[in-house]
PAMARVO-584851 format. One record per atom (N, C-alpha, C): x negated, y negated, z negated; atom name. Coordinates in steps of 0.001 Angstrom, whole numbers, plus 500000, padded with zeros to 6 digits. Example, Ala and Ser with C-alpha at 12.3 -4.5 7.8 and 13.67 -1.06 7.14 Angstrom:
<site east="486810" north="505690" up="492200" at="N"/>
<site east="487700" north="504500" up="492200" at="CA"/>
<site east="486800" north="503300" up="492200" at="C"/>
<site east="487150" north="502250" up="492920" at="N"/>
<site east="486330" north="501060" up="492860" at="CA"/>
<site east="487100" north="499970" up="492130" at="C"/>
This chain:
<site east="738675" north="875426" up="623935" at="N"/>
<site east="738449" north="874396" up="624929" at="CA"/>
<site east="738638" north="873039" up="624249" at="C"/>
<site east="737656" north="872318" up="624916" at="N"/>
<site east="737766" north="870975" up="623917" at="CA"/>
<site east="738908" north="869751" up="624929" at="C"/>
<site east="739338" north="869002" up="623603" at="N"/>
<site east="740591" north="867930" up="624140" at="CA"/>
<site east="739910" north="867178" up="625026" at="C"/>
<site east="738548" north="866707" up="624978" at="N"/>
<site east="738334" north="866339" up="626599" at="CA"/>
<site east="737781" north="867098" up="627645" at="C"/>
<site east="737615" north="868074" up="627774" at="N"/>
<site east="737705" north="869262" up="628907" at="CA"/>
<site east="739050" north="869299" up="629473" at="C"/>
<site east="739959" north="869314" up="628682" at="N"/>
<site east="741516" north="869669" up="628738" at="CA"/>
<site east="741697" north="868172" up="629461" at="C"/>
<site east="741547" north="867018" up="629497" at="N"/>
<site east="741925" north="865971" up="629570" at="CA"/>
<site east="741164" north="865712" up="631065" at="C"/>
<site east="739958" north="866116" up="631142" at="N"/>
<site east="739342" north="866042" up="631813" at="CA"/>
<site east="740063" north="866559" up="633959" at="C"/>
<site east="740625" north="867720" up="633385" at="N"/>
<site east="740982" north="869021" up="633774" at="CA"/>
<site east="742623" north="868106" up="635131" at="C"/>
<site east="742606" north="868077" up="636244" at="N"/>
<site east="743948" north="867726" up="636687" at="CA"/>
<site east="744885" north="868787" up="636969" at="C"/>
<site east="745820" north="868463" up="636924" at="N"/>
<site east="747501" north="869499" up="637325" at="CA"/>
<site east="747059" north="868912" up="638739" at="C"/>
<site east="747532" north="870203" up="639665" at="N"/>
<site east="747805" north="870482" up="640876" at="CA"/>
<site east="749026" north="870393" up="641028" at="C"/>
<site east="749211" north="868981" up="642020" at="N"/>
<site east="750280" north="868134" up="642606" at="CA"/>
<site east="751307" north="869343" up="643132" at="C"/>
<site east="752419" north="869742" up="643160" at="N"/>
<site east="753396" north="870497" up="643708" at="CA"/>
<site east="753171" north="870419" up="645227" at="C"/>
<site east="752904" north="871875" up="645725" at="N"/>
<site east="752676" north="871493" up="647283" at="CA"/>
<site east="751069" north="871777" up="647597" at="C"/>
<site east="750085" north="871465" up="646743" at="N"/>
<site east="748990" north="871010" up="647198" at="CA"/>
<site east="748333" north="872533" up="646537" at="C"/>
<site east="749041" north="873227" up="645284" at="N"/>
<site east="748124" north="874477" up="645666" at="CA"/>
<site east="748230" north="875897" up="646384" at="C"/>
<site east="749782" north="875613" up="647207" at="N"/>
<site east="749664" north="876344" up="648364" at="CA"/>
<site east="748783" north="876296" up="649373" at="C"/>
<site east="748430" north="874785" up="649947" at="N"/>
<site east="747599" north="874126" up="650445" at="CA"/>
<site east="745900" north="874870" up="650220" at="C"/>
<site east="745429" north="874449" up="648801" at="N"/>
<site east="743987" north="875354" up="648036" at="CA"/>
<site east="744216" north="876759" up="648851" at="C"/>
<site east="745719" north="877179" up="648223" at="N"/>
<site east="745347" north="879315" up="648280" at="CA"/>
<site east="745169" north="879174" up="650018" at="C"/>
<site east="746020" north="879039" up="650798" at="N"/>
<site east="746061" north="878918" up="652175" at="CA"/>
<site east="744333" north="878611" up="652592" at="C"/>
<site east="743854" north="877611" up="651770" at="N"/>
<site east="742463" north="877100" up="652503" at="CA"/>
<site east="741319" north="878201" up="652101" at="C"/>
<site east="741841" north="878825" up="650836" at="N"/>
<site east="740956" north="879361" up="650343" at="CA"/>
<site east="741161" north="880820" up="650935" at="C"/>
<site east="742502" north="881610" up="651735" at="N"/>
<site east="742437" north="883254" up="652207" at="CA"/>
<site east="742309" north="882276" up="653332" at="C"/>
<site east="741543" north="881481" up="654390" at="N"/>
<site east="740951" north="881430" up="655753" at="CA"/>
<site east="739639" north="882097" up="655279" at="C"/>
<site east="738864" north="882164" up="654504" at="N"/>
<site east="737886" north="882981" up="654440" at="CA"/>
<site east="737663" north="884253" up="654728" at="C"/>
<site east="738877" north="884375" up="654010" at="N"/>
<site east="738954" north="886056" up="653749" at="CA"/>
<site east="740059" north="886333" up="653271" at="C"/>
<site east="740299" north="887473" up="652680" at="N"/>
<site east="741647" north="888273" up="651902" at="CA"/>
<site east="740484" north="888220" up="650671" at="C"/>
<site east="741160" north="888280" up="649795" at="N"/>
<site east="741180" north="887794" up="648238" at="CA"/>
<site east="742467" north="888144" up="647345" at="C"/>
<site east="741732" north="888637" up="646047" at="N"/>
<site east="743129" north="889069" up="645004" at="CA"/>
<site east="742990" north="887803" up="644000" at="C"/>
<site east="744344" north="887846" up="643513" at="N"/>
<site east="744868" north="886259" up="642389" at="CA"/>
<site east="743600" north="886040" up="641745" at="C"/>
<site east="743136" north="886809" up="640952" at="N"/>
<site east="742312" north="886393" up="640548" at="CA"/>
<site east="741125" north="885286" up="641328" at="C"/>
<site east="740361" north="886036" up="642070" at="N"/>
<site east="739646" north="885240" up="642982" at="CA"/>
<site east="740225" north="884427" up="643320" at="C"/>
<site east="741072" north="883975" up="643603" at="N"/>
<site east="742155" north="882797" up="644427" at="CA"/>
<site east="741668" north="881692" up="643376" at="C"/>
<site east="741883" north="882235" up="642081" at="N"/>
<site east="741937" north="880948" up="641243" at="CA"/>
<site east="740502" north="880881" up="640816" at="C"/>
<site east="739626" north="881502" up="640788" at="N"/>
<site east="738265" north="880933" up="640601" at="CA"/>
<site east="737244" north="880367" up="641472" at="C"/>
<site east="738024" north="880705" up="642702" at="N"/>
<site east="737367" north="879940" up="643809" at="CA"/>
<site east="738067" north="878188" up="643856" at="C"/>
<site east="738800" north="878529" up="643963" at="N"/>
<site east="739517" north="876867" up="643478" at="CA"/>
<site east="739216" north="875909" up="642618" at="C"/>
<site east="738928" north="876883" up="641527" at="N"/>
<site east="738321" north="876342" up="640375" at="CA"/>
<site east="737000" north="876236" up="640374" at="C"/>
<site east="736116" north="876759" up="641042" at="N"/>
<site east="734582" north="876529" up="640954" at="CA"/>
<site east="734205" north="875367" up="642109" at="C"/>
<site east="735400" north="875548" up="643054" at="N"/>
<site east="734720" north="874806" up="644324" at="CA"/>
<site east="735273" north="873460" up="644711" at="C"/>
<site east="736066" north="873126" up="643155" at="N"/>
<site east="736501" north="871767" up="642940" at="CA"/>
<site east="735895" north="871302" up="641728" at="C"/>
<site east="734272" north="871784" up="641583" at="N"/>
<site east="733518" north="871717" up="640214" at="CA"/>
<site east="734404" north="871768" up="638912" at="C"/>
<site east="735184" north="872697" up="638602" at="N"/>
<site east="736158" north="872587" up="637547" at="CA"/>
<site east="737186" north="871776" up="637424" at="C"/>
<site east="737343" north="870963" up="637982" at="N"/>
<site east="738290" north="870365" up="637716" at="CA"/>
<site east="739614" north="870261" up="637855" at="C"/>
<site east="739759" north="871279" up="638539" at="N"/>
<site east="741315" north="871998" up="639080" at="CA"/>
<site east="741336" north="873335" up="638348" at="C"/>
<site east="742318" north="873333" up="637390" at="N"/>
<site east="742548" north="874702" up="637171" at="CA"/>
<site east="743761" north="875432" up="637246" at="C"/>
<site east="743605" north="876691" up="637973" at="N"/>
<site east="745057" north="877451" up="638071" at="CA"/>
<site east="745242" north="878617" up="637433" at="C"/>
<site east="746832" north="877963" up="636705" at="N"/>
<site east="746741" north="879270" up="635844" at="CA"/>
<site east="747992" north="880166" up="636897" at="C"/>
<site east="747413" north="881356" up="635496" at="N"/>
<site east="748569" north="882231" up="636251" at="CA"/>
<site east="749729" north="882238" up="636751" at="C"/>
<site east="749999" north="881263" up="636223" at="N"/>
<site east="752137" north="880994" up="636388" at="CA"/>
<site east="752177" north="880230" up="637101" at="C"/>
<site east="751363" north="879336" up="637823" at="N"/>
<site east="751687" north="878976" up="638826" at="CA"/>
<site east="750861" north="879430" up="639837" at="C"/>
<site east="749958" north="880326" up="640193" at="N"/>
<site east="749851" north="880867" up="640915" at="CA"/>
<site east="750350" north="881869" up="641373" at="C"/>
<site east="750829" north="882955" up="640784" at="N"/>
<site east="751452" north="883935" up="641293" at="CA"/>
<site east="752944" north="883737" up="641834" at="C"/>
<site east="753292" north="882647" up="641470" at="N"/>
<site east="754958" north="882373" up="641793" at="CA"/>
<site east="754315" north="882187" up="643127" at="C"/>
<site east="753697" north="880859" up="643292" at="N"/>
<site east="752811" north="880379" up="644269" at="CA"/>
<site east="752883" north="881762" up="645721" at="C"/>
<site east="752181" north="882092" up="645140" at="N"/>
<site east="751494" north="883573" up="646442" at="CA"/>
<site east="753433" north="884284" up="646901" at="C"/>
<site east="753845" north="884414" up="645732" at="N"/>
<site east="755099" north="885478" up="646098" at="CA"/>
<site east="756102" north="883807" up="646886" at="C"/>
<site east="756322" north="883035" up="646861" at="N"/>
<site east="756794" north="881800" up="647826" at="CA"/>
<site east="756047" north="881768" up="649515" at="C"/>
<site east="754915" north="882377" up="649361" at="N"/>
<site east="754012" north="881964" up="650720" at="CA"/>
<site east="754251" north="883925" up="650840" at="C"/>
<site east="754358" north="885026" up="650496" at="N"/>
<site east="754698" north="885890" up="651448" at="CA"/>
<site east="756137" north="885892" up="651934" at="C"/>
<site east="757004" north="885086" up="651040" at="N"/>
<site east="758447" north="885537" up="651367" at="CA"/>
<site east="758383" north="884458" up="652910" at="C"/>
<site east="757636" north="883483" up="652667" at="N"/>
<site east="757706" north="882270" up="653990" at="CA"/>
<site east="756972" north="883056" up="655350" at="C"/>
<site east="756459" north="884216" up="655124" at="N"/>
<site east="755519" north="884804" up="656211" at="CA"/>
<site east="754133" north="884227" up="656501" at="C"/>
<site east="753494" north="882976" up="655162" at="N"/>
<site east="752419" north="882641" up="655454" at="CA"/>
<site east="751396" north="883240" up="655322" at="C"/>
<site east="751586" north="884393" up="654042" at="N"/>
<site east="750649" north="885577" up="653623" at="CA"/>
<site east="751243" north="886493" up="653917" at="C"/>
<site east="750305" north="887759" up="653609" at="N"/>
<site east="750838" north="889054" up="653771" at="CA"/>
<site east="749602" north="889444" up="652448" at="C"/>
<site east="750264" north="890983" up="651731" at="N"/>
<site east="749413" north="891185" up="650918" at="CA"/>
<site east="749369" north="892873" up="650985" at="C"/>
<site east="748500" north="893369" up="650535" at="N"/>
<site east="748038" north="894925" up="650383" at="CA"/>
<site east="747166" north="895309" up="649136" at="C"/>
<site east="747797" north="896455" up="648670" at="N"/>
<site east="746932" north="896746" up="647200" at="CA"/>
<site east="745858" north="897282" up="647708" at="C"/>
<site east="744706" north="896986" up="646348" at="N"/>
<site east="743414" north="897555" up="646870" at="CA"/>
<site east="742506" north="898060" up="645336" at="C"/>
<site east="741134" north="898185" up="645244" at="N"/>
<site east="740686" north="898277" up="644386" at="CA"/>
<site east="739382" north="896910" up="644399" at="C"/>
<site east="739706" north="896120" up="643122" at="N"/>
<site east="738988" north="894783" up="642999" at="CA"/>
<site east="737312" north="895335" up="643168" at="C"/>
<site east="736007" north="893981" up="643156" at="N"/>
<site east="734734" north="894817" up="642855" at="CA"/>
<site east="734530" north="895037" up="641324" at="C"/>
<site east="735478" north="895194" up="640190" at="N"/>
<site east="735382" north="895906" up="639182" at="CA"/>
<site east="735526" north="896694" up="639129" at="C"/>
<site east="736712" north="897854" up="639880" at="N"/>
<site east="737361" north="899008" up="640257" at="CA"/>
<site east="738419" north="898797" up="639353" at="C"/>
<site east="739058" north="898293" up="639813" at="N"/>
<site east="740235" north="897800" up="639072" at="CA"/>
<site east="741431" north="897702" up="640679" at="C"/>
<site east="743061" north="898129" up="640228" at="N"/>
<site east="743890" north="897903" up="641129" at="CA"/>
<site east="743846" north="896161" up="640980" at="C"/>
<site east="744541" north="896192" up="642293" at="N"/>
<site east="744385" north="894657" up="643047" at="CA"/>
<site east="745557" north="894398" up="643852" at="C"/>
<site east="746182" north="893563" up="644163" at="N"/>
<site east="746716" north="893003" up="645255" at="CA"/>
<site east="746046" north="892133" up="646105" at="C"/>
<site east="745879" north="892458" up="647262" at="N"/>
<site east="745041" north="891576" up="648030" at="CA"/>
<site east="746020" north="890632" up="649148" at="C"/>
<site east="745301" north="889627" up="649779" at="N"/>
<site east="746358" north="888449" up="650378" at="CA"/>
<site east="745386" north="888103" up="651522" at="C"/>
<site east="746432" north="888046" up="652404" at="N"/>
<site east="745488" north="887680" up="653668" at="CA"/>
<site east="746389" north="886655" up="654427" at="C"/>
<site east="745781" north="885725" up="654990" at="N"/>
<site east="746619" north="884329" up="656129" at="CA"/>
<site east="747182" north="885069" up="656988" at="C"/>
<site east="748251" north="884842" up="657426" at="N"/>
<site east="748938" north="885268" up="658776" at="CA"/>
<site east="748787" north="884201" up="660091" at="C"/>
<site east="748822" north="884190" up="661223" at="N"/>
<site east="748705" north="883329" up="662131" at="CA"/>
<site east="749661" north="882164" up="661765" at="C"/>
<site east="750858" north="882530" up="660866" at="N"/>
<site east="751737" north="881405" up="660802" at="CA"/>
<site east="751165" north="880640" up="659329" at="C"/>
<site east="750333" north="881433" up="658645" at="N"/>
<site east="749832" north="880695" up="657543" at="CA"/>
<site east="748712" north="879863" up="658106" at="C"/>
<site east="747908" north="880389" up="659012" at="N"/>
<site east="746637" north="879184" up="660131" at="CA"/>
<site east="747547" north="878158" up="660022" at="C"/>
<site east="748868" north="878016" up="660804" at="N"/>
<site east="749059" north="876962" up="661307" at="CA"/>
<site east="749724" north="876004" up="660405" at="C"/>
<site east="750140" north="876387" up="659800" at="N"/>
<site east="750574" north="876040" up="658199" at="CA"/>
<site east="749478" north="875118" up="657515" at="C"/>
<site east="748866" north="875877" up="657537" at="N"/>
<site east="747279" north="875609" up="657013" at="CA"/>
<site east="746910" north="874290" up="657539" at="C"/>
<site east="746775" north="873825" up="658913" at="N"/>
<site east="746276" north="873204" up="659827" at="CA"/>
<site east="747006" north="871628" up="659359" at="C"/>
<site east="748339" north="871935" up="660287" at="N"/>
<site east="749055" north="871183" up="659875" at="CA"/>
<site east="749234" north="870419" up="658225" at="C"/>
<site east="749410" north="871317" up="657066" at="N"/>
<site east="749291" north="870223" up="655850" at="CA"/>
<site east="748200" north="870241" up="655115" at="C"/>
<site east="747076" north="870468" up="656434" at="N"/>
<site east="745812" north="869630" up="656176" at="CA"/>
<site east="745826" north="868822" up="656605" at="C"/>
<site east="746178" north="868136" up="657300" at="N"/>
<site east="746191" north="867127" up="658467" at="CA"/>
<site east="746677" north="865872" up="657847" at="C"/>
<site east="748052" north="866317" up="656932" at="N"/>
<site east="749117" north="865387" up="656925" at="CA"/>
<site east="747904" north="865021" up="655208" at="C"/>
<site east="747724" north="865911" up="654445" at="N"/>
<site east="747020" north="865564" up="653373" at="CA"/>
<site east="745387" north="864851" up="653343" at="C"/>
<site east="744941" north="865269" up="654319" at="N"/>
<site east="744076" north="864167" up="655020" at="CA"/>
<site east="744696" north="862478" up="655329" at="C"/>
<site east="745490" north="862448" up="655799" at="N"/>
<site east="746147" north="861350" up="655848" at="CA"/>
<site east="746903" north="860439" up="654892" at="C"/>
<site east="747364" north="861271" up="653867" at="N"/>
<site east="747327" north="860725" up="652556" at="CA"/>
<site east="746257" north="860550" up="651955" at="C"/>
<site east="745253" north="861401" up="651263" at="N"/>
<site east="744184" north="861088" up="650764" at="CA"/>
<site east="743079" north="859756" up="651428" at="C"/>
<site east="743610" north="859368" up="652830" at="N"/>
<site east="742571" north="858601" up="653412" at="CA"/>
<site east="743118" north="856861" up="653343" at="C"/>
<site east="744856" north="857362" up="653067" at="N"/>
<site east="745254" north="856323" up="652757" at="CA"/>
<site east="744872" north="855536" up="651099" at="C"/>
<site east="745271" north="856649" up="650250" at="N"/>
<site east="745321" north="856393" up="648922" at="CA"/>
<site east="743748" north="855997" up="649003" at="C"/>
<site east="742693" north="856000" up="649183" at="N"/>
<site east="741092" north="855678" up="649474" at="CA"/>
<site east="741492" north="854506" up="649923" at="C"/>
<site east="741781" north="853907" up="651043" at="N"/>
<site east="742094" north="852698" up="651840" at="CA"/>
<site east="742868" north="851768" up="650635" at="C"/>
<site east="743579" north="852034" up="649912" at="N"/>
<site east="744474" north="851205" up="648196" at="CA"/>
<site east="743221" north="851017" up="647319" at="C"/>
<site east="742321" north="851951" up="647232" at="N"/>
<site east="741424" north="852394" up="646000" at="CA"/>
<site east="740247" north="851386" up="646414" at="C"/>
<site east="739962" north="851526" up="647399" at="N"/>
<site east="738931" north="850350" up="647402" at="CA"/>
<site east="739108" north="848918" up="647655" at="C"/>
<site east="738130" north="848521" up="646865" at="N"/>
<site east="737908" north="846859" up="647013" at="CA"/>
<site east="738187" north="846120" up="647961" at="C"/>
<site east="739036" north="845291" up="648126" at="N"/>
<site east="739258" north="844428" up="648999" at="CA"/>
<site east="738273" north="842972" up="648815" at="C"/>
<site east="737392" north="842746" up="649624" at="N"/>
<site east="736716" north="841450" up="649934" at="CA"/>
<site east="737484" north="840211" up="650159" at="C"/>
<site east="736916" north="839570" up="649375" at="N"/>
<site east="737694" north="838016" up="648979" at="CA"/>
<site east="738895" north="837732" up="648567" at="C"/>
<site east="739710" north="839295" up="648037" at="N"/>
<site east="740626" north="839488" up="647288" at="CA"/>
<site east="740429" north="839031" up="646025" at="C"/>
<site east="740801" north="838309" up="645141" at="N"/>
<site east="740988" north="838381" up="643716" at="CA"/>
<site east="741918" north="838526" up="643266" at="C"/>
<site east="741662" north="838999" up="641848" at="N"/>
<site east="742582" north="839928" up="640872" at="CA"/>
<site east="743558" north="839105" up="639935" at="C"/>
């Protein structure tokens, strides 16, 4: 991988990729793997999750009751752990979308240009 791919590439803010996995099993149930390539493809690369913090990740959100998980066989035929939202992970979900919407709309509101401001 090249030093600007790598550079290119952001760390996922503490908090925010419970947030991703949560947004990403409303779809569906999904194993780690998938978790992190959907994240990663559907933030055009630029988020990447590795293993170590994802799997801590997932085992923090079943002990909280936001997931629940069940072994399965992946579409490679391969064993799997699979992860699915619980009603308390919806609302979970909902909620620090809401609040991260509200940050992100702020930090946008700093980021842009202010008219007849000078620098």
């Amino acid at each position: 991988m090249s030093t600007r791919k790598i550079n290119d590439q952001l760390d996922l803010m503490k908090g925010s990729l419970d947030l991703l996995v949560l947004q990403t099993l409303a779809a569906g149930r999904a194993h780690g793997h998938a978790i992190a390539c959907s994240i990663e493809r559907r933030s055009d690369e630029v988020l990447q999750v590795g293993h170590g913090s994802l799997y801590p990740a997932l085992q923090r959100m079943l002990k909280l009751g936001l997931i629940t998980a069940e072994d399965g066989i992946s579409e490679n035929n391969r064993k799997a752990r699979f992860y699915r939202l619980t009603s308390k992970g919806r609302k979970h979900l909902f909620a620090e979308a809401s609040k991260w919407q509200k940050f992100s709309d702020a930090i946008a509101r700093i980021l842009a240009p202010v008219v007849g401001e000078s620098s």
